[in-house]
N, C-alpha and C positions, 0 to 999 in steps of 0.2 A: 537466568533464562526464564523469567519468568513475570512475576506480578508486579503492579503497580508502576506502569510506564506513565513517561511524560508526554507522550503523542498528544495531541488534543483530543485527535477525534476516534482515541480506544482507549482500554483498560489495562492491558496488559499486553504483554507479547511471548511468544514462542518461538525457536529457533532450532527446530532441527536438523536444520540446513543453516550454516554460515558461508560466508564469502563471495563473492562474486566476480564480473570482469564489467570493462566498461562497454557499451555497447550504443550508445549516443550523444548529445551534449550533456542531458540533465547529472550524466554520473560522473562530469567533472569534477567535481568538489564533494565527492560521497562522503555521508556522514557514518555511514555504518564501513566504510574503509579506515578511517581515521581511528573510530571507537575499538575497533577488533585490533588494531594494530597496538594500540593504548592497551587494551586486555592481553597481547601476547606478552607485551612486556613486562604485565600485572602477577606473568605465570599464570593464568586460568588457563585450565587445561583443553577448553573444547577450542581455544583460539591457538593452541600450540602450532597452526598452519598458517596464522596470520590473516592474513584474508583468502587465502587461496579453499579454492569450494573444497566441504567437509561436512559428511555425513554422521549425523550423532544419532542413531540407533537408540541409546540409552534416554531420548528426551521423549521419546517417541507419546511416549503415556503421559505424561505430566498433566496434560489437561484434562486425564479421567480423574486425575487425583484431585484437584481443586474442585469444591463440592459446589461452591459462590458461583452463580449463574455471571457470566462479564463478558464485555467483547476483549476477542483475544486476536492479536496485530501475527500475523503466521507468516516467522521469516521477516523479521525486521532488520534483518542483518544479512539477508542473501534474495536471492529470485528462486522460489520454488520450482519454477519454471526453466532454470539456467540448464544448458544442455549438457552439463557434467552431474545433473541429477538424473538416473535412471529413471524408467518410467514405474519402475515396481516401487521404487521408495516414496515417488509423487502418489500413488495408490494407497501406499500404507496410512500416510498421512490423511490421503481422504479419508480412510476408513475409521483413524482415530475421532476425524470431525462428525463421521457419519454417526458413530456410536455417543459423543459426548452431544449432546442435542441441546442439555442444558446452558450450553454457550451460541454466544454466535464471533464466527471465525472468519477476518476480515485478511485474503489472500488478496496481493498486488503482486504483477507482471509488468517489465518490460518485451520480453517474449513472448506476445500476445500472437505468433503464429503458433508457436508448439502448442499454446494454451487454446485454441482451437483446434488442433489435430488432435491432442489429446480428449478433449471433452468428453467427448461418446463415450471413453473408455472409465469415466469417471463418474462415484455416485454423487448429486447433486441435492442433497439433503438442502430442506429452505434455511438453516442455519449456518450454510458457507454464503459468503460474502465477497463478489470475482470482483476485481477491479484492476486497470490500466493505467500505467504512468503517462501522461502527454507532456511533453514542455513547451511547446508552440504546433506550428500546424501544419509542419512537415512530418510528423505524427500522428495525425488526426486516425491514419490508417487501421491504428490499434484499436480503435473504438471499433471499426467494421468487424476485427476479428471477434471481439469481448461479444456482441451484439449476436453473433452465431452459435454462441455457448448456450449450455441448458440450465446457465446459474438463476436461481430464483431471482439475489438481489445483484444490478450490476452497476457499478460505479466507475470514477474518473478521475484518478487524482492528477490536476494541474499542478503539480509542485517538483522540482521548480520552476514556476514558468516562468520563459526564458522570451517570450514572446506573443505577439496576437494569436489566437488562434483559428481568428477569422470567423466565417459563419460552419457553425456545429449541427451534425445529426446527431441528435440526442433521442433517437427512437428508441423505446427500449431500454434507455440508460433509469436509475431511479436515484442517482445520488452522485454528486458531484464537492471536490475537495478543490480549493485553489489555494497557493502557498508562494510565500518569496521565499527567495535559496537564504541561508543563516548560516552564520561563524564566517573562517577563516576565506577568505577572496569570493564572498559571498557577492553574487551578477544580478543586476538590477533589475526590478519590476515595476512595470508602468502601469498606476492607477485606471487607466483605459482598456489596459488588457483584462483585468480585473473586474470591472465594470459591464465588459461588452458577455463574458460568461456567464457572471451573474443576471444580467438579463435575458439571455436565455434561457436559462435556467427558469426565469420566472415566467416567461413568456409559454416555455413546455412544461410548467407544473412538477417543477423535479426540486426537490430537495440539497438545500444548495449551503456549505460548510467552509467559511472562511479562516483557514487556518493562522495567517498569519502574513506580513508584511514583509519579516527576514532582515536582512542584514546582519551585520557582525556583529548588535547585539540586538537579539529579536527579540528581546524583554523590554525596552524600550522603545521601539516600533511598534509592539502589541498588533491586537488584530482586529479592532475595530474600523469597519468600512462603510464613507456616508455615514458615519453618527450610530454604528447600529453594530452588536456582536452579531455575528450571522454562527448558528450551531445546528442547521437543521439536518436531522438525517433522516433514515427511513424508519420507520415504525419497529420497535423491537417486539420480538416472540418468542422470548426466552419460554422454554420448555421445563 
């Protein structure tokens, strides 16, 4: 539960929350379903529930402990946000981020209503990092919720996208992730969909991170688009 993750676009990750349920198209083919299920069977003890949500108390600290200032991916393996997490445990959590300052802590929602209900009630240090999952543009909706939050940095991640997403309000937004689904019955991505975000992107001055192509084997897909790695994020201020 901890350091030295393969994401592209973070450092590490933390889990104090595992499992989740499905809740649109993009979590057809979830990858952190597949990997927790792999780990029950590994005997590692915080997946003894399989994917089913679980609260691990004991992880809580972890990120006081690593000294190495890094972006840390929060919940790579669950939604902080899912409504079988309490709101007191979603608080503790902040208040871990609030006090490790030396990090910056990159939280993603599908649950971008709770994630605005709760907002107010949460502290917004500039070192949490809010971001939204879209997969085409029958969810564009999430971005209106993220956009009423009080998170200093707010981001988008298109992966996986499953489709156009048409034309975007990107007010407010400051970073944007676009990705093809990868591994097993991995759902196709159209170079145009791809294309038409990125230029938005460029056209609003937002900071634009192309993760990858995907398919079933996204190492040889890679993630070069138009001739060019795209890795841009937002400015860090590590503490």
């Amino acid at each position: 539960m901890g350091i030295n993750s393969s994401i592209e676009w973070t450092e590490s990750t933390w889990n104090p929350v595992t499992g989740c349920t499905k809740v649109s198209p993009g979590c057809k083919n979830c990858y952190a379903e597949r990997m927790a299920m792999r780990l029950q069977a590994m005997g590692q003890p915080n997946y003894k529930n399989g994917f089913k949500v679980s609260l691990h108390p004991h992880v809580l600290e972890y990120p006081l402990k690593w000294q190495k200032s890094q972006m840390i991916f929060v919940n790579s393996m669950s939604d902080l946000f899912h409504p079988d997490v309490p709101d007191e445990f979603i608080i503790k959590v902040f208040n871990v981020m609030n006090e490790a300052q030396w990090h910056i802590f990159q939280v993603l929602t599908k649950r971008a209503e709770r994630l605005e209900k709760l907002s107010g009630k949460l502290n917004w240090t500039d070192n949490i990092w809010m971001g939204v999952s879209v997969e085409n543009a029958s969810y564009r909706y999430r971005i209106d919720h993220l956009r009423k939050t009080d998170a200093d940095i707010k981001f988008i991640s298109f992966e996986p996208l499953l489709g156009s997403t048409e034309e975007l309000n990107l007010t407010g937004i400051d970073w944007v992730i676009v990705g093809g689904e990868s591994g097993p019955g991995a759902r196709y991505m159209d170079k145009d969909w791809v294309i038409e975000i990125k230029k938005q992107c460029i056209d609003s001055n937002i900071k634009f991170f192309f993760k990858q192509w995907g398919g079933v084997n996204k190492k040889k897909t890679g993630r070069v688009l138009e001739g060019k790695t795209w890795s841009q994020m937002p400015a860090l201020a590590f503490t």
